[in-house]
LOBA-19132 format. One record per atom (N, C-alpha, C): atom name; residue in one letter; x negated, y negated, z. Coordinates in steps of 0.2 Angstrom, whole numbers, plus 5000, padded with zeros to 4 digits. Each point is the difference from the previous one (the first is absolute). Last residue first. Example, Ala and Ser with C-alpha at 12.3 -4.5 7.8 and 13.67 -1.06 7.14 Angstrom:
2
+------+------+------+------+------+
! name ! resn !    X !    Y !    Z !
+------+------+------+------+------+
!    N !    S ! 4936 ! 5011 ! 5035 !
!   CA !    S ! 4996 ! 4994 ! 5001 !
!    C !    S ! 5004 ! 4995 ! 5003 !
!    N !    A ! 4998 ! 5028 ! 5000 !
!   CA !    A ! 5004 ! 4994 ! 5000 !
!    C !    A ! 4996 ! 4994 ! 5000 !
+------+------+------+------+------+
# end
This chain:
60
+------+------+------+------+------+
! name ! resn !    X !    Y !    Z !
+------+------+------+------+------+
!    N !    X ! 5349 ! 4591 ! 4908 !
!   CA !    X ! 5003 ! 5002 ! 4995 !
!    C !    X ! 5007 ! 4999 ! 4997 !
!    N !    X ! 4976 ! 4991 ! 5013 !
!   CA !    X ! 5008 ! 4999 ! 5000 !
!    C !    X ! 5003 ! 5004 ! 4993 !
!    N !    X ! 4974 ! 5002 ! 5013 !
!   CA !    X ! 5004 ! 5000 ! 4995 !
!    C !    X ! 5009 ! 4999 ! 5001 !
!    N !    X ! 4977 ! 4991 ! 5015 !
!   CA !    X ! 5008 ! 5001 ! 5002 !
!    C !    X ! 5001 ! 5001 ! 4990 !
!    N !    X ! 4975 ! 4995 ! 5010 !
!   CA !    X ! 5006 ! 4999 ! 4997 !
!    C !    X ! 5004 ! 5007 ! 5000 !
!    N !    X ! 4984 ! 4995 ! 5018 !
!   CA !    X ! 4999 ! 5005 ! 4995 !
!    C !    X ! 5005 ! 4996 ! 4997 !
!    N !    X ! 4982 ! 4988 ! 5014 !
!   CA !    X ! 5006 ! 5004 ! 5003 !
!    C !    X ! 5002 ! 5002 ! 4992 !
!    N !    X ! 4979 ! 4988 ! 5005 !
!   CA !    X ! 5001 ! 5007 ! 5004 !
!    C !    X ! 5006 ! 5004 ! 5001 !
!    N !    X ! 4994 ! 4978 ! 4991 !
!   CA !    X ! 4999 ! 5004 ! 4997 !
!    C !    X ! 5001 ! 5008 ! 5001 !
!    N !    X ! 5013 ! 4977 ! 5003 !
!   CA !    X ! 4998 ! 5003 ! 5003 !
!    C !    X ! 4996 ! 5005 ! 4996 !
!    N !    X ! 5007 ! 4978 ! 4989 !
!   CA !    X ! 5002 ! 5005 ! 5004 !
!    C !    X ! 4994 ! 5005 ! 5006 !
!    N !    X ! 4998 ! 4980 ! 4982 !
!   CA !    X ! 5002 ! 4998 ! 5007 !
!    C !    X ! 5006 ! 5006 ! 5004 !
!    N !    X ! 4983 ! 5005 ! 4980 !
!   CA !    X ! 5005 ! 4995 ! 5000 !
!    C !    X ! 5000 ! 4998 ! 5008 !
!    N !    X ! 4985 ! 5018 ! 4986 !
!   CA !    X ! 5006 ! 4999 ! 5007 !
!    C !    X ! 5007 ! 4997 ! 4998 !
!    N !    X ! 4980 ! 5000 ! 4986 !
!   CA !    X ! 5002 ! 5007 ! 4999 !
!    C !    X ! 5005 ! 5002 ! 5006 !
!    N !    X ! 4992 ! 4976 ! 4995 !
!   CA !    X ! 5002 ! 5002 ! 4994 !
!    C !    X ! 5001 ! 5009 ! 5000 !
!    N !    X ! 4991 ! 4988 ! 5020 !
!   CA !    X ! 5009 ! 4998 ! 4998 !
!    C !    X ! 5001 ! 5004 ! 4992 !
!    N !    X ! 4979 ! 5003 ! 5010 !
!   CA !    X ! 5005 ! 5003 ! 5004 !
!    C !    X ! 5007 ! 4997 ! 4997 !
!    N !    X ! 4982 ! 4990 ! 4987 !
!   CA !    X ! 5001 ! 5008 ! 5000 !
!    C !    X ! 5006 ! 5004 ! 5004 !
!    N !    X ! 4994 ! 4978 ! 5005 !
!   CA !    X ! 5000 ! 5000 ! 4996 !
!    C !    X ! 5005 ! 5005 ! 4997 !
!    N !    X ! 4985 ! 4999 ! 5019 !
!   CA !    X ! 5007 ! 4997 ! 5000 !
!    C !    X ! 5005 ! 5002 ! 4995 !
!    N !    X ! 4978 ! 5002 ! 4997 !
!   CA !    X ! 5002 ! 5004 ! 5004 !
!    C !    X ! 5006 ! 5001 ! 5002 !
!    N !    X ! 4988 ! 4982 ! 4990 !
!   CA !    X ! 5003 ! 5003 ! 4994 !
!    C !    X ! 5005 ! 5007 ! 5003 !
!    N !    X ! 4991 ! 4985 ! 5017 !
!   CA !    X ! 5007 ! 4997 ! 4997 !
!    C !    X ! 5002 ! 5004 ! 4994 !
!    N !    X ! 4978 ! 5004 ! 5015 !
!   CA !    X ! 5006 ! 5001 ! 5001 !
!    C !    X ! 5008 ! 5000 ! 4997 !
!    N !    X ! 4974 ! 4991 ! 4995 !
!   CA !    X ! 5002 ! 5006 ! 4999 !
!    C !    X ! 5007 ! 5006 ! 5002 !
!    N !    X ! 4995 ! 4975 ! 5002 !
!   CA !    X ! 4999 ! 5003 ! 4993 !
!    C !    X ! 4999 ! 5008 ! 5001 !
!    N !    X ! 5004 ! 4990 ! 5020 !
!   CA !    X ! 5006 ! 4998 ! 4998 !
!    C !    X ! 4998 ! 5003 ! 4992 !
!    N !    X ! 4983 ! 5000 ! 5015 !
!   CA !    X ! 5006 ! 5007 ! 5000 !
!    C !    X ! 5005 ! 4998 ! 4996 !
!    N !    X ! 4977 ! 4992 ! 4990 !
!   CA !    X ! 5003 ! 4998 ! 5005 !
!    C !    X ! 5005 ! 5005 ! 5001 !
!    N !    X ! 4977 ! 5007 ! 4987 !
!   CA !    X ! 5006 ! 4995 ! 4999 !
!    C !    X ! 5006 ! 5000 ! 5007 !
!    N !    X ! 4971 ! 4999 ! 4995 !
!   CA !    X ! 5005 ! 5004 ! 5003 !
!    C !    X ! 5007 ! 4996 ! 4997 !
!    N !    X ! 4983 ! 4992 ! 4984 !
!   CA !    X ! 4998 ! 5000 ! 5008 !
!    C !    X ! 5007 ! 5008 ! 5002 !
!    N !    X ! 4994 ! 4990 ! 4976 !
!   CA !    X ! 5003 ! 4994 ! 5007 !
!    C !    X ! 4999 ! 5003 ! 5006 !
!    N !    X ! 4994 ! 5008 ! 4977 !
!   CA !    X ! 4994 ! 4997 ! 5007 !
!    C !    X ! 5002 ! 4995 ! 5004 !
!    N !    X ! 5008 ! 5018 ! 4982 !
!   CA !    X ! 5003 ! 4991 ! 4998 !
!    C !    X ! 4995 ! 4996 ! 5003 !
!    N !    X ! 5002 ! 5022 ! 5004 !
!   CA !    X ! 4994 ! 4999 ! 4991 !
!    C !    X ! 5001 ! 4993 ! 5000 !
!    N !    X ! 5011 ! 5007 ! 5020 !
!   CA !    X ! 4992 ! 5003 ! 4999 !
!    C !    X ! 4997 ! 4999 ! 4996 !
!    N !    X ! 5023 ! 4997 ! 5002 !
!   CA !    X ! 4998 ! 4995 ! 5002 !
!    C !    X ! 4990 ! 5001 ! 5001 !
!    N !    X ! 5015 ! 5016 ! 4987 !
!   CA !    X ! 5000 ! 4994 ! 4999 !
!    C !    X ! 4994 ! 4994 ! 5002 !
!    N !    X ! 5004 ! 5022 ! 5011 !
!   CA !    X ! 4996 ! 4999 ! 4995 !
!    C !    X ! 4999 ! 4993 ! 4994 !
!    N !    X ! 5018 ! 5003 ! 5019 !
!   CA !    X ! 4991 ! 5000 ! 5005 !
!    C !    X ! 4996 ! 5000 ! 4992 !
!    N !    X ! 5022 ! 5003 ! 4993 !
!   CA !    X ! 4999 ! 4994 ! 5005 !
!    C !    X ! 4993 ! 4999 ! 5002 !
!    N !    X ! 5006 ! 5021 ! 4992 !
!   CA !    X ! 4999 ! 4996 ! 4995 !
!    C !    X ! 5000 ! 4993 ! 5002 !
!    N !    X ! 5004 ! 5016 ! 5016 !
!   CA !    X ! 4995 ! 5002 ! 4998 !
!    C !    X ! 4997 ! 4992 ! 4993 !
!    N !    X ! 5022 ! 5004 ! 5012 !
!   CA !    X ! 4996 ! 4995 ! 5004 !
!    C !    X ! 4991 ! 5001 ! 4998 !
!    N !    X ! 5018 ! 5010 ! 4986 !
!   CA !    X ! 4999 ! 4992 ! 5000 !
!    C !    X ! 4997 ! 4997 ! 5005 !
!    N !    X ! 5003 ! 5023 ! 4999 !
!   CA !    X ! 4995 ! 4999 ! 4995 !
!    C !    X ! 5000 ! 4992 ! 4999 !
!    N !    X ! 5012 ! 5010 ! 5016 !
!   CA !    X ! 4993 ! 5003 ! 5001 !
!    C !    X ! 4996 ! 4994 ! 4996 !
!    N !    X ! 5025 ! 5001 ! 4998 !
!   CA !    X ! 4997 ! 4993 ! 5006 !
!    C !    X ! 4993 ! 5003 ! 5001 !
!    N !    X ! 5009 ! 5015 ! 4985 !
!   CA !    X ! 5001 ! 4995 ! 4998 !
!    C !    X ! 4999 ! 4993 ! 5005 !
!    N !    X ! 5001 ! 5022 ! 5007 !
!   CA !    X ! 4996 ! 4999 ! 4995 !
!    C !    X ! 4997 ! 4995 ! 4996 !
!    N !    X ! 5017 ! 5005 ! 5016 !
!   CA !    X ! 4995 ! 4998 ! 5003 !
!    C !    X ! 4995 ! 4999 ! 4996 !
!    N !    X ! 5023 ! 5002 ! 4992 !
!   CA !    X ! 4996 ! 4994 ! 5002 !
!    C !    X ! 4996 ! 5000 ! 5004 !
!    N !    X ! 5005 ! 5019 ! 4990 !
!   CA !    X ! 4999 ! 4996 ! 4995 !
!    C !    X ! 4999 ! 4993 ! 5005 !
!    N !    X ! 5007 ! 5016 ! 5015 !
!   CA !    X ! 4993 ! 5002 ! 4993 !
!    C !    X ! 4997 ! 4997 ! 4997 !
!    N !    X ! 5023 ! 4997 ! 5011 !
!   CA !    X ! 4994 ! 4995 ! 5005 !
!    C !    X ! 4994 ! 5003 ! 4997 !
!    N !    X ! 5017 ! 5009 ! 4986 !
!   CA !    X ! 5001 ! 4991 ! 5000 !
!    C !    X ! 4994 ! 4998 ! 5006 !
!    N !    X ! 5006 ! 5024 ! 4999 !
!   CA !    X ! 4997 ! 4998 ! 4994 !
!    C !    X ! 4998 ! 4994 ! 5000 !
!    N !    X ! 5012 ! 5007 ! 5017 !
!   CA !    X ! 4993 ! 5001 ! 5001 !
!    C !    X ! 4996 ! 4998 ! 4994 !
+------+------+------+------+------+
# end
């Protein structure tokens, strides 16, 4: 639960800081793919390509 916290937060504050950017910059709205890929992004770096919802297996 920790881990989905942090990266809600964290995908929060990036689609926040994207839209801000593009606002002072005066490009306009920013497209889904630019807002979606750092999202992406994020997800792999606190996932990976596992499942997030399933609970690591201590091996002892």
């Amino acid at each position: 639960m920790k881990y989905f916290m942090a990266f809600a937060l964290c995908a929060v504050a990036t689609i926040v800081l994207i839209h801000v950017i593009c606002k002072l910059l005066g490009v306009g709205e920013p497209s889904q793919v630019v807002t979606w890929v750092p999202v992406a992004f994020l997800y792999l770096s606190f996932y990976g390509f596992g499942n997030p919802f399933t609970k690591t297996q201590n091996k002892d």
